[in-house]
C-alpha positions as CSV (number, residue, x, y, z in Angstrom):
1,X,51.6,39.9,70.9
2,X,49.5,43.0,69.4
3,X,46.2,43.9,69.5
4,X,43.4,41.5,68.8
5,X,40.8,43.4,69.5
6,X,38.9,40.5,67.0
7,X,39.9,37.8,69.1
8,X,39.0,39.5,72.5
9,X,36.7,37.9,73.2
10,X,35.7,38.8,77.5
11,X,39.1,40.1,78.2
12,X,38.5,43.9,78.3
13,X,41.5,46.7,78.4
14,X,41.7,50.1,78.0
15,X,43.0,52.4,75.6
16,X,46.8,52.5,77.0
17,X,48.9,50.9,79.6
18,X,48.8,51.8,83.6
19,X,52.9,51.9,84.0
20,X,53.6,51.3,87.6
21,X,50.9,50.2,89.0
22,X,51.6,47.7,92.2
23,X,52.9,45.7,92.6
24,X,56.1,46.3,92.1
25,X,59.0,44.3,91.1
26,X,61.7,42.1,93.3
27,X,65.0,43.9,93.8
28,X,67.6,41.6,92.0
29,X,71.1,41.1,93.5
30,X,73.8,40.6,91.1
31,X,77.0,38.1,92.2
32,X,79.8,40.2,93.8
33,X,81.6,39.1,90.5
34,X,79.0,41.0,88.3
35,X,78.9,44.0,89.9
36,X,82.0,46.0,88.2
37,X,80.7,45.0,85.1
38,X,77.0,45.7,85.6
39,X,78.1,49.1,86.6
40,X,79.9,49.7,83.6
41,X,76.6,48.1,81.1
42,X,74.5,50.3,83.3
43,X,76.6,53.5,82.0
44,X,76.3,52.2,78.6
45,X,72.6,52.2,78.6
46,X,72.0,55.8,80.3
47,X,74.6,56.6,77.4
48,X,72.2,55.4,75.0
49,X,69.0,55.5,76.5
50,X,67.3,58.5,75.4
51,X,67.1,56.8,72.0
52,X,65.3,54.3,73.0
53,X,61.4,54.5,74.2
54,X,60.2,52.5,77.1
55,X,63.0,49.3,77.3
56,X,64.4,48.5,80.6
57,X,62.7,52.1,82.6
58,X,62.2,49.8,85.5
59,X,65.9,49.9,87.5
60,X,64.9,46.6,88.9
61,X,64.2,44.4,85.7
62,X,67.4,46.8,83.7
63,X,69.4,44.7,86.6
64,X,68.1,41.3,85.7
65,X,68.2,42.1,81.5
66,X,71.9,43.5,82.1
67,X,72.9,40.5,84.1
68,X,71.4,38.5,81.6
69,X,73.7,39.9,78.9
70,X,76.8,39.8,81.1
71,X,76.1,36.1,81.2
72,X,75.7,35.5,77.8
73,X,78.7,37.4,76.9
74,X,80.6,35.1,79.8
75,X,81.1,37.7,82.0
76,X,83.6,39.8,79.7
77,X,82.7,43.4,80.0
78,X,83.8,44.9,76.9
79,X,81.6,42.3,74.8
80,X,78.7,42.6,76.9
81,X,78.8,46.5,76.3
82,X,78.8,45.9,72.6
83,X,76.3,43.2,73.0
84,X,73.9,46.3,74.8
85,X,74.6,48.9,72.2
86,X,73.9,46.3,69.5
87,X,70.6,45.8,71.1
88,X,69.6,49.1,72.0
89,X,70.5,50.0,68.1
90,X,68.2,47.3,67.1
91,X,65.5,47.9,68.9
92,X,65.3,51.6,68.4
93,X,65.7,50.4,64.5
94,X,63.1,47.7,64.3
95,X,60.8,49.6,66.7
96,X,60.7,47.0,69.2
97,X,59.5,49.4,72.0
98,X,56.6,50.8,69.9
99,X,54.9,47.2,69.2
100,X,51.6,46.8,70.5
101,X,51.2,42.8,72.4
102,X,48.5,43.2,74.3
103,X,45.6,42.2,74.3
104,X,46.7,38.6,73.0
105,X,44.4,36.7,71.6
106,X,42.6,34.2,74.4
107,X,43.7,30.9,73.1
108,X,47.0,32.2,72.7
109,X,47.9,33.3,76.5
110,X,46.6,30.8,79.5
111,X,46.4,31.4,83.3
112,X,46.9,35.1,83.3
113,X,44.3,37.8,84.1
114,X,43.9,41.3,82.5
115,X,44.7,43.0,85.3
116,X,47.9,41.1,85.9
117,X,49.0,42.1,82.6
118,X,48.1,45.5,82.4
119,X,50.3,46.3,85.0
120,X,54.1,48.3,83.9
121,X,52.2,48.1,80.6
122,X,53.2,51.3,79.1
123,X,52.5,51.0,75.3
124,X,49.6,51.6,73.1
125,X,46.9,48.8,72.6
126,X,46.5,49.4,69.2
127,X,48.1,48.3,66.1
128,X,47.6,51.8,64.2
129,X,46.7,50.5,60.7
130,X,45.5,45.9,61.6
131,X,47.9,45.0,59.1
132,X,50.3,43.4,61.9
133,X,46.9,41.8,63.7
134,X,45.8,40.3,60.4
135,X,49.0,38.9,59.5
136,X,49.3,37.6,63.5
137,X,45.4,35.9,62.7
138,X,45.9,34.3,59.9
139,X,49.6,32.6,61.8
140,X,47.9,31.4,64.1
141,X,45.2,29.2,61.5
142,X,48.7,27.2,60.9
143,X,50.7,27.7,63.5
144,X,49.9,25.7,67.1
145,X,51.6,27.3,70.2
146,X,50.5,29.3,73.3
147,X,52.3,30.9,76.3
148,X,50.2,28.6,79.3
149,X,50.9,29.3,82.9
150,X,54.5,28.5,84.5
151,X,56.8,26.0,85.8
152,X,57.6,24.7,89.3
153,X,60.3,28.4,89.3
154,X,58.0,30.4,87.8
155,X,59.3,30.7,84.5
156,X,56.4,31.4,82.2
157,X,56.0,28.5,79.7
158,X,55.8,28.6,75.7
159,X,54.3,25.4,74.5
160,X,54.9,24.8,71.0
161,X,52.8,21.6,69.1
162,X,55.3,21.3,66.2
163,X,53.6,17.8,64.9
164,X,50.5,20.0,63.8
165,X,52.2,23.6,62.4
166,X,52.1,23.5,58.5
167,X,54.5,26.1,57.5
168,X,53.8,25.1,53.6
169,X,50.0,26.4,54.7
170,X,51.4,29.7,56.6
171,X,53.6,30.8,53.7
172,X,51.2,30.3,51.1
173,X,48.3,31.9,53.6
174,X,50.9,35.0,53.8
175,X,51.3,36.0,50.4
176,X,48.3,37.8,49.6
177,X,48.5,39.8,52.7
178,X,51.9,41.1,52.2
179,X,52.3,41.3,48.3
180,X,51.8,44.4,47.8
181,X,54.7,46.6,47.1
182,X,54.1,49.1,49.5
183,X,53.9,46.3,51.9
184,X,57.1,44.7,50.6
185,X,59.0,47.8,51.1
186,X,57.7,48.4,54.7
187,X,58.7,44.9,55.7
188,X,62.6,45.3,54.0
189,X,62.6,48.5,56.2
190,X,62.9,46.0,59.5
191,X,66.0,45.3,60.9
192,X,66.1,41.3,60.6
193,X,68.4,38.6,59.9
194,X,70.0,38.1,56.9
195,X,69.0,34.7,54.7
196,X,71.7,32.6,54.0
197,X,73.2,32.3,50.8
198,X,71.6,30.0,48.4
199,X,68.4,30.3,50.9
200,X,66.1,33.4,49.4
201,X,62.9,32.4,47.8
202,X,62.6,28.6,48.8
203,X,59.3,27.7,49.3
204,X,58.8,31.8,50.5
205,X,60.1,35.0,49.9
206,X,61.5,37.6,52.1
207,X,58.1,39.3,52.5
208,X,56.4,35.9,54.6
209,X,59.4,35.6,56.1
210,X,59.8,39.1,57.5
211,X,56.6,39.2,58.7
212,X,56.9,35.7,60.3
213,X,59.7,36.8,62.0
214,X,58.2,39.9,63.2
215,X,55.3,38.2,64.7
216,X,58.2,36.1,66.4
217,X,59.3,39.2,68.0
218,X,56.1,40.2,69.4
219,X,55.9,36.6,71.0
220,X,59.3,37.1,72.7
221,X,58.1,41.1,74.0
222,X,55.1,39.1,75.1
223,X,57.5,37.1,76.8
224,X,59.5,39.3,78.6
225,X,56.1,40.9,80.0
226,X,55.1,37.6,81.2
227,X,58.3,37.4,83.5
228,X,57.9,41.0,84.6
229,X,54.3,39.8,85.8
230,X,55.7,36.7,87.8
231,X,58.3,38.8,89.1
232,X,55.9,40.8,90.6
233,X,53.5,38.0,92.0
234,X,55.9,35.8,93.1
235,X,58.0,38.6,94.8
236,X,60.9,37.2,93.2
237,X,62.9,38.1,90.0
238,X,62.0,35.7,86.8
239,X,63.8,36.8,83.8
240,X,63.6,33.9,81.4
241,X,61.1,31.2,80.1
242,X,60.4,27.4,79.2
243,X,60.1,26.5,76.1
244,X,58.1,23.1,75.7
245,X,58.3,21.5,72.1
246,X,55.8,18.6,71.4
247,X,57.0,16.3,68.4
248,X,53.9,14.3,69.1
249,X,52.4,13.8,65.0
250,X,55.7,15.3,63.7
251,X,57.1,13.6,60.4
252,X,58.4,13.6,56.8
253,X,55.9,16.1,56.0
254,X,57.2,18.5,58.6
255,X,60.7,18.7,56.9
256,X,60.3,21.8,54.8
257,X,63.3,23.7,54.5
258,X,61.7,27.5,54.6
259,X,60.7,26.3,58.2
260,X,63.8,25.5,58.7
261,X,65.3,29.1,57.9
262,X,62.7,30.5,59.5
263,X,64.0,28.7,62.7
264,X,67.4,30.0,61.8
265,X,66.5,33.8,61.6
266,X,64.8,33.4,64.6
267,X,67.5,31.6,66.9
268,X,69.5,34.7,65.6
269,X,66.7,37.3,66.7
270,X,67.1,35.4,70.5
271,X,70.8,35.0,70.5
272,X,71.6,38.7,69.4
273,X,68.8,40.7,70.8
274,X,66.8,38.6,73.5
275,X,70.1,36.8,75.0
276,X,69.9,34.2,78.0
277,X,66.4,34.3,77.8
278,X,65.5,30.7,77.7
279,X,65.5,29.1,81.4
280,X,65.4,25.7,79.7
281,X,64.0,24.1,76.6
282,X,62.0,20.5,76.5
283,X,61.6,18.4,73.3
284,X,59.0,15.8,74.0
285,X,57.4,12.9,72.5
286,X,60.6,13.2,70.1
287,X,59.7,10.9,67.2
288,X,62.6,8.6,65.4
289,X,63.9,11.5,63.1
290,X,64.7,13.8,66.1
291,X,68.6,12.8,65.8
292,X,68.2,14.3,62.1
293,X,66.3,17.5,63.3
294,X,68.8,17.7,65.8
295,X,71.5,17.6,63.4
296,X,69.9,20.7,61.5
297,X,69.0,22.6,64.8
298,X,72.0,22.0,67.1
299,X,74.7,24.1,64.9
300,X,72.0,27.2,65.0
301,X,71.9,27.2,68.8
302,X,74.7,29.0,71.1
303,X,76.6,26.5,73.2
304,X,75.1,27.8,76.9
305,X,71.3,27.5,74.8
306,X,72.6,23.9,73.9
307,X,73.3,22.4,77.0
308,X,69.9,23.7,78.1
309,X,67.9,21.2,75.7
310,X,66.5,18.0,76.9
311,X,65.2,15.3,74.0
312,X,62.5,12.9,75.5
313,X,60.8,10.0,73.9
314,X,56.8,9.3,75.0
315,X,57.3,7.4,78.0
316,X,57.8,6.9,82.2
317,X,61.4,9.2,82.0
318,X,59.2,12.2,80.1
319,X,56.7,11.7,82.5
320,X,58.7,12.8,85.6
321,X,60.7,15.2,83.7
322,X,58.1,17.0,82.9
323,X,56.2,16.7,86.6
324,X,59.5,17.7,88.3
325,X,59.7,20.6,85.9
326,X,55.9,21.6,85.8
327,X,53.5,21.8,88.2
328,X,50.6,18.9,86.8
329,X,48.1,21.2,87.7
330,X,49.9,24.0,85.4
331,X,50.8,21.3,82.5
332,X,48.2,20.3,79.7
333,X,46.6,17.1,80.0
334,X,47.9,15.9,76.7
335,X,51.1,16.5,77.7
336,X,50.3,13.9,81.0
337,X,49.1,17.0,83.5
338,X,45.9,18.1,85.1
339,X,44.8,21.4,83.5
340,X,41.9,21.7,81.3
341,X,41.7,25.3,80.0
342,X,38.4,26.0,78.7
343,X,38.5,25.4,75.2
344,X,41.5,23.5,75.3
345,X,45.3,24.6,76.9
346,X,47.2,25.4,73.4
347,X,44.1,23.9,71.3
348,X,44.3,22.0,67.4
349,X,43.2,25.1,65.6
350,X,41.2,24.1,62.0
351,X,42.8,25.3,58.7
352,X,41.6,28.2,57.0
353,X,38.9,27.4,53.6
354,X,39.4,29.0,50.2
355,X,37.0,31.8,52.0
356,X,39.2,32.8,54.8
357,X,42.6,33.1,52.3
């Protein structure tokens, strides 16, 4: 995410990135079928590239993002070039490849070392005015998740405690940070989602929502770094991640439906602009309204993204699912592993007082 130079703590970086330092990335072979059509997305992008700063330099992981798109677009050339230009537009637009993610904030990003992060780093470590680091502290007072570690593939994992997120508490925490109108207009600037009809102003505005969803970008950049830095220690290519989603403590009071379009604008963000990203996503400790969430969740999600969830209830069948997918030394005791991370693997953070609003 961006810079947090607050929430440091021992991790120390310097001023900018080290681009290219070794090691370097796994060469990734494309299917015989893929490789007409990769050579005609790869045309696209030196087309369009010089408008955009930094994304996909690296030949090596431009192979693995453009196959990635191929896929999503089911192999059909023409689509997947639009797809590409779409992106590239968006990015260059929203800024994507100026945003600051590094340094995270320690309880936000487990099992990595600054030095294994740093490297093909090539951005600034600064957010230029904190405005983007204040709004990304006072998330994460409400909001429960952490990248931690990888699987059994070496997908990087996003673990994601749902039961304890208060979205009523991160909206209302929001507002004085981005009321202003100066702020406002900055944020309507973004290239984001549209709300649905009907949907503007529930519980929100578009101001917390636009920065919500911006911090939601920076997670996903975050992201992508994170499989650039298994690539390169695993010597083999890793372009997606795992997404882990613990309903343990979720309920009635977690149906909030700002949340929920929230959710919405940010499956859009993944599907148009971060697509086939996801290796695989795990619901556990699913509680008895899942088949409701479900309901309001499933029509959001692509069809390839759909057949990539699993649902599991608390018991022995999550409890080798999730060994067979993780590692138990790599998976958080309270989700039935090994690892303790010092102060806690994606630890229960306290709300904020009056004080800290």
């Amino acid at each position: 995410m961006a810079h947090f130079s607050l929430l440091l703590g021992k991790l120390s970086f310097p001023e900018r990135g080290y681009g290219g330092l070794e090691p370097e990335l796994p060469p990734w072979q494309p299917p015989p079928h893929m490789e007409a059509a990769l050579q005609a997305l790869q045309q696209e992008y030196t087309r369009a590239a010089a408008h955009v700063v930094n994304w996909l330099q690296d030949a090596k992981w431009r192979a693995q993002t453009l196959g990635r798109i191929l896929t999503a677009c089911e192999g059909k050339t023409d689509v997947a070039v639009e797809m590409l230009g779409k992106v590239m537009q968006w990015r260059r637009s929203f800024g994507t490849d100026t945003l600051p993610f590094l340094p995270p904030p320690q309880d936000f990003l487990r099992g990595f070392t600054p030095e294994e992060l740093r490297r093909q780093y090539t951005r600034d470590f600064r957010d230029p005015d904190g405005g983007l680091e204040q709004i990304l502290r006072t998330i994460r007072k409400s909001y429960v998740a952490a990248w931690h570690k990888w699987d059994r593939q070496g997908h990087p994992i996003y673990i994601e405690r749902a039961g304890y997120t208060d979205a009523r508490l991160t909206l209302s925490s929001l507002r004085p940070l981005v009321g202003t109108p100066d702020k406002r207009a900055a944020l309507k600037q973004l290239n984001l989602p549209a709300p649905q009809p009907g949907s503007e102003g529930k519980g929100g505005n578009e101001a917390e929502f636009a920065s919500l969803l911006k911090s939601h970008v920076l997670v996903m950049e975050l992201g992508e770094h994170l499989c650039k830095v298994q690539s390169a220690k695993m010597r083999t290519p890793v372009s997606q991640y795992t997404y882990i989603c613990d309903m343990a403590n979720w309920g009635w009071k977690n149906m909030y439906g700002p949340a929920f379009e929230i959710l919405r604008r940010a499956v859009e963000i993944d599907k148009n602009y971060y697509p086939e990203s996801m290796h695989c996503t795990v619901v556990v400790n699913a509680p008895p309204l899942m088949s409701a969430v479900w309901a309001l969740v499933k029509p959001m999600l692509p069809p390839r993204t759909r057949g990539k969830v699993q649902i599991l209830r608390h018991g022995p069948d999550q409890d080798r699912a999730l060994a067979e997918l993780v590692d138990p030394e790599h998976l958080p005791e309270f989700l039935g592993g090994k690892c303790k991370c010092h102060g806690g693997c994606v630890p229960l953070l306290p709300p904020p007082t009056c004080s800290e609003n």
